[in-house]
Phi, psi and omega in degrees: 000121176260167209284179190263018153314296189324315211282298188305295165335313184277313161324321184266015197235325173281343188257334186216016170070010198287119175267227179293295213292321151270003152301342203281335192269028188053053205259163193223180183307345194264332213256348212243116160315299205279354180282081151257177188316343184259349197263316214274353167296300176316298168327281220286345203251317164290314155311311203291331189279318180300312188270340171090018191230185200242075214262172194273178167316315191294319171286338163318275176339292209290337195270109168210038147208164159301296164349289219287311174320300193306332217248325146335285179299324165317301177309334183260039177050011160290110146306119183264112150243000000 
């Protein structure tokens, strides 16, 4: 079973091809080419299905990093260790 790092990792590697190393550099809508409004559709759509949960518009808004997505989902209570 991977842990829900693994899970979150694989999502931004399925949606924009990114590996650990370019996880490692935080990357976001300003820094990723291909993170436009339908890949970031795409994110939020894959996340809410890996994780089971529903996030609102705002958190919709609020993911525009790998960072910020962690500290979204840690609020709906996915544990990262």
């Amino acid at each position: 079973m991977q842990s829900n790092i693994e899970m979150y990792n694989g999502v931004f590697n399925k949606v924009f091809g990114l590996t650990s190393d370019d996880l490692a550099n935080d990357p976001s809508m300003m820094s990723v080419d291909s993170w436009d409004s339908m890949a970031h559709m795409e994110l939020i759509a894959n996340l809410e299905a890996e994780f089971g949960i529903m996030l609102s518009p705002l958190q919709i808004i609020e993911i525009n990093s790998y960072g910020t997505g962690l500290g979204v989902l840690a609020g709906c209570g996915i544990v990262f260790d």
